[in-house]
N, C-alpha and C positions, 0 to 999 in steps of 0.2 A: 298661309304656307305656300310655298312655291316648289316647283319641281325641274330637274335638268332635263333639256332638249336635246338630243344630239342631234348637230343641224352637216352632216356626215353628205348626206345624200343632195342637199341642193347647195355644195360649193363645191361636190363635183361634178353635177350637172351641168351648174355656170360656166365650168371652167371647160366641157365638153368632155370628160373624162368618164368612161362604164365601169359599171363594179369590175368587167374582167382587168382590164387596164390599172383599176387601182389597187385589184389586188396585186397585180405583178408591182407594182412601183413600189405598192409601201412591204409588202411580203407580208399580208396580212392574209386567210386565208378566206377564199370567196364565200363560203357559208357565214364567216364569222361578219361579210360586210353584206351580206343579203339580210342576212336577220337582223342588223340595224338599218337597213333601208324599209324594212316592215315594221319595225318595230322600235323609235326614234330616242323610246325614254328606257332600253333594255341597261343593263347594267355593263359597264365596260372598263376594262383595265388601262394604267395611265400609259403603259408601256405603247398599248395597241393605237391609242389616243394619238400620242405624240407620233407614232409610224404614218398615220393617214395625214396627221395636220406634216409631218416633211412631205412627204409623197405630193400633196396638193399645192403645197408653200404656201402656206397659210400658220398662222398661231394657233395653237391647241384651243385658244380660248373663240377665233371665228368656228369653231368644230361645235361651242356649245352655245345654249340659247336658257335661260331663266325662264320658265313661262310658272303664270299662277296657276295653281291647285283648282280644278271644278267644282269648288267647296260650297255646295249650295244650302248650307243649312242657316 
């Protein structure tokens, strides 16, 4: 099984962009993108999704990552 990455935080570091900046672009609100910079696999709405991937100009889908489950049994 595998799990969603959100990869939020290093395509807008690439691009030089800080949570204050991105939250003014995408009008998302800065708590809501601080908590997905701590916390990468938090649960998030598609609306919020698609504001940060315009804001960055990027597709919703550079925004996510697939990684596997730490399934050590």
């Amino acid at each position: 099984m595998s799990r969603i990455r959100l990869r939020v935080k290093e395509v807008a570091e690439a691009q030089g962009v800080n949570m204050t900046l991105l939250s003014h672009k995408s009008y998302v609100a800065l708590n809501t993108i601080r908590a997905m910079y701590r916390n990468p696999y938090r649960t998030v709405n598609t609306d919020t999704l698609q504001r940060l991937a315009d804001a960055l100009g990027v597709s919703v889908f550079a925004l996510l990552e697939e990684v596997p489950d730490d399934d050590t049994n």
